[in-house]
C-alpha positions, 0 to 999 in steps of 0.5 A: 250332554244337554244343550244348556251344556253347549257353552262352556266357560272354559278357554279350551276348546270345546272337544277337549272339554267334552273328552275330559268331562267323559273321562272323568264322568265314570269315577265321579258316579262312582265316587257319588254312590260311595259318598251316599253310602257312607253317608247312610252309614253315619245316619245309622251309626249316629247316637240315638236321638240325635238322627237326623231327618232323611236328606231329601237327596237320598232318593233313587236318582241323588247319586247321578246328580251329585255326580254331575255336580262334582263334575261341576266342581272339577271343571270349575278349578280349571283356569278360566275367563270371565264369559259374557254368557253366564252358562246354567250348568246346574239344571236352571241354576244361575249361580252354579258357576260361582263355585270357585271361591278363594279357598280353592284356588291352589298352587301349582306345586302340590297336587289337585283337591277336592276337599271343597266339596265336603259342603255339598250336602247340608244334611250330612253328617260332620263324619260323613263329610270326614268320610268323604273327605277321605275319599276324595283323597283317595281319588285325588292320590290315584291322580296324582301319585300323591296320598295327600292334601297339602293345602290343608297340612298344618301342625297339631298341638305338641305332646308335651302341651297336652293332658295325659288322657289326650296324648294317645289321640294326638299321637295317632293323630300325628302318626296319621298326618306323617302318612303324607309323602312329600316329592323331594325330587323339587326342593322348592315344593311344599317347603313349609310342610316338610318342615312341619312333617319333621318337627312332627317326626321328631316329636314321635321318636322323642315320645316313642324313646321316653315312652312309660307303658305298654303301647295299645294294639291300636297304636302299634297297628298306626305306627307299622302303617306310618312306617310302611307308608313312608319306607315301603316304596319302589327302589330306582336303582341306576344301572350298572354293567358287569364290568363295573362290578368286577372292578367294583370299589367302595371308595371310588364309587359314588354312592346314590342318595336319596333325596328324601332322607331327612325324613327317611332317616327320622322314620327309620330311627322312630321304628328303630326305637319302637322295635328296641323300647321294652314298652313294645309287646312282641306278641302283639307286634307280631301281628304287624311286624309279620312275615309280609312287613319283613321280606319288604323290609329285606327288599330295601336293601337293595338300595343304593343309598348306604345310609339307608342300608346302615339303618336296614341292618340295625333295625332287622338286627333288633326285629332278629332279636325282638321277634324269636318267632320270625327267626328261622323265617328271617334266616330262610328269606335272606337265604333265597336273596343270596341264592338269587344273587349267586344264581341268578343276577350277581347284582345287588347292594346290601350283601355285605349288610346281610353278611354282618347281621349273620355273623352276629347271629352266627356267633349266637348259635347254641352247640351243638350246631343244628343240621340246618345251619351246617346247611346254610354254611354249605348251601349259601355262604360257601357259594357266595365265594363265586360271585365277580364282585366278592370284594365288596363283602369279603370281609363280612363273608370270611367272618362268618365262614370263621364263625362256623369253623370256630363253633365246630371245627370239623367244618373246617374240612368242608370249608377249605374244599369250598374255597379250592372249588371257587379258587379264582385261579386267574385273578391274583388279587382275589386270590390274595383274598381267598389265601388270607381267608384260608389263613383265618380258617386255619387259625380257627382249626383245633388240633382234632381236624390235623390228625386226619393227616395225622392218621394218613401219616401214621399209616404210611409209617407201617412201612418202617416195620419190618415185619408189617413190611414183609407181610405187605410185600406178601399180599402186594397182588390183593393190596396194592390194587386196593390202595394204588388209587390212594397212593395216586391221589396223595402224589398229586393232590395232598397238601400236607408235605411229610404225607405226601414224602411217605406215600412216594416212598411206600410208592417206591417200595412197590415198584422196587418189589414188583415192577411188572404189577406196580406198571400194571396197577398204574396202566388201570388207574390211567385207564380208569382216569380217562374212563371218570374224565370221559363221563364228566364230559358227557356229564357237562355236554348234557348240561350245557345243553340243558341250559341251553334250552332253558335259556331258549336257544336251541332245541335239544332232542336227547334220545333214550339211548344217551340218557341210558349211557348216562345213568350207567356211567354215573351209577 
């Protein structure tokens, strides 16, 4: 700093007033070389002839003192005293401390500007100085955290008093203005424009709903920003331990709402209307609404606030339905959330969201069911079952299990071992859960998927045939090896009670015929047993271990040996 700098009049002390002006010094020459540049690019845009001549300032060391220049004007809205010493902060400029006029006197409440030094240069263009004004904004919001300049936010003209020609700039214009985010978290804080803001909001959903053309590419490109700006934001959900979720209910909990929501929710109904108007072209929409727009759009439904995830589900829901070409994208990414959930943090807000648009989606899938929907049957809603805090989407999930068994009743198979995998043999009321689920799988299942048992029962009664009979009873020593394992497993695990009355009585028949080689058959069927047992506990000892060391906790050392024991045992 000069000496004419060594007197400031500001009531601060001089060397916060000197780290403050070092702060600040690098972004504001930065600032300056922007503000030039632009400048120099209105000059060239300008029409022809009407250039105006070259600012005396465009010279080699204009930007450095512009820099020092904003620099004034920063300081300058700093609370201040009047100071007998008049200090000349403008390089022998008396009046350069005169800068701080009324209308840059701000309130408290809403974040810092700079728009007053739009004036700096008189040879600058009006849109260089939009420019700069833009900028300054830019800046204004890394400080501040707010992408706005509330002192200057006042209502544009409505729609309805404009002409036809005009409508498309003032929508825009409108759509712009709505990109201010105000802080809710205050309710007293810019009162007067929040309201303004919504009228605003209102006025474009009214005019998107009642919308008779095509709209242009420009528009839907501001309408997605709009909407992006305003809904994409970071989730504070509060925390909440295990034990919570296990015992969660809906009905006790006191949900989290957000405070923003008068606005929130006009943005989520403009975007709700501008995705369901026939007016809205998806293969231009397309190039908005893509890939990145939709998985931050999956994202919020993690919020806590249920309103918020109500209109989440409807406005996917419609994009699902609009955009044929994000569909499979769409089924992928909510995949990966319910893998995450299952897998990794049993945590999140919106499953039971998620789980309503697939059972729509679901009931619209075209026979015969295609490979990868059986997949995503079995990948990702089967396991889902697992989870502690299944009751808060039990509902959603058993309506589109039913789904599938209804499209193929094959599936039912595969449905109802599921369910005997996660059976929460501990937790009676969720076992009620599961047994009313199982009850609707069975309702769904056609005549076809009970002659499997049918078929095991018609088997078994080959042995009321004389003849059939005497010819088993001939071959006992080659047939009785081969379906004693079978006979073992009906006894114990069948759940269809003649077959498993027949396959006690074929039991007995063979005992009755040849003890010795029926103790036989069932000595190595224990044996075997204990050997299948046996392997799945090195099995699990080897995962566990595994997981072990992935979750850092020790170091597992497995020697060639134990691997090649089990690489046998499996094989």
């Amino acid at each position: 700093m000069s000496s004419d700098d060594e007197q400031v009049p500001l009531n601060i002390p001089m060397m916060l007033t000197q780290h403050f002006q070092h702060l600040i010094s690098e972004d504001v020459e930065e600032l300056a070389m922007h503000l030039f540049e632009l400048d120099a690019l209105d000059e060239a845009d300008s029409q022809e002839g009407k250039h105006e001549p070259e600012p005396a300032s465009y010279h080699e060391g204009a930007p450095a003192e512009f820099a020092k220049y904003l620099q004034r004007q920063i300081l300058n809205r700093l609370p201040k005293k009047p100071h007998k010493s008049n200090d000349n902060r403008d390089g022998g400029n008396p009046n350069s401390s005169s800068h701080t006029s009324t209308s840059s006197r701000i309130n408290n409440d809403v974040p810092v500007t700079r728009s007053s030094t739009s004036s700096a240069s008189s040879g600058q263009t009006p849109v260089g100085q939009n420019h700069k004004k833009k900028l300054l904004q830019s800046q204004n919001s890394k400080l501040n955290g707010m992408p706005t300049n509330f002192n200057t936010y006042e209502a544009l003209p409505s729609l309805k008093d404009v002409p036809n020609s005009e409508k498309q700039s003032l929508f825009i214009r409108k759509l712009t203005l709505c990109c201010i985010v105000f802080d809710f978290t205050d309710p007293t804080k810019n009162l007067k424009e929040k309201e303004i803001k919504r009228q605003m909001l209102v006025e474009l959903v009214d005019y998107v709903t009642s919308a008779n053309g095509k709209f242009p590419e420009i528009v839907m490109q501001e309408i997605v920003k709009m909407v992006s700006v305003n809904i994409f934001r970071r989730l504070t959900p509060q925390p909440r331990d295990n034990k919570v979720l296990e015992t969660f209910d809906g009905e006790e909990e006191e949900p989290s709402m957000d405070p923003a929501w008068p606005h929130l929710q006009l943005v989520y109904e403009f975007i709700l209307r501008f995705v369901a108007s026939p007016e809205t072209d998806p293969k231009i929409a397309k190039r908005y609404i893509d890939h990145a727009f939709v998985l931050k759009w999956l994202d919020l439904f993690d919020s806590e606030d249920p309103r918020e995830r109500e209109y989440l589900k409807f406005v996917l829901h419609r994009m699902y339905g609009k955009f044929m070409v994000h569909r499979p994208f769409i089924r992928k990414a909510i995949n990966n959330i319910f893998f995450r959930f299952v897998f990794e943090t049993e945590k999140h807000n919106g499953i039971a969201e998620l789980l309503e648009i697939l059972g729509s989606i679901i009931n619209g899938f075209a026979l015969p069911l295609k490979e990868e929907h059986k997949l995503f049957l079995v990948r990702a809603l089967i396991p889902l079952h697992k989870p502690k805090c299944i009751p808060m989407y039990h509902q959603q999930i058993s309506y589109c299990i039913t789904q599938f068994v209804e499209k193929d009743c094959k599936l039912a198979d595969t449905v109802i071992r599921g369910l005997l995998k996660y059976w929460p043999i501990t937790n009676s009321s969720k076992e009620v859960m599961f047994l009313s689920e199982l009850e609707e799988v069975l309702e769904a299942t056609q005549l076809p998927e009970f002659q499997r048992c049918m078929v095991a029962e018609r088997a078994l009664f080959l042995w009321n045939n004389d003849h059939i009979d005497n010819l088993i009873k001939q071959n006992r020593k080659v047939i009785l090896p081969i379906i004693f394992p079978a006979l073992e497993r009906n006894t114990k695990t069948h759940w269809n009670q003649v077959v498993l009355s027949l396959t006690l009585n074929v039991r007995k028949i063979f005992s009755d015929v040849d003890p010795q080689l029926f103790e036989e058959c069932s000595r190595k069927s224990k044996e075997d047993e204990l050997k299948q047992e046996e392997n799945k506990s090195k099995r699990e000892a080897i995962w566990k271990r595994l997981e072990l060391a992935a979750q850092g906790h020790e170091e597992v050392v497995m020697s060639q040996k134990l691997i090649a024991n089990h690489v046998s045992a499996s094989g």
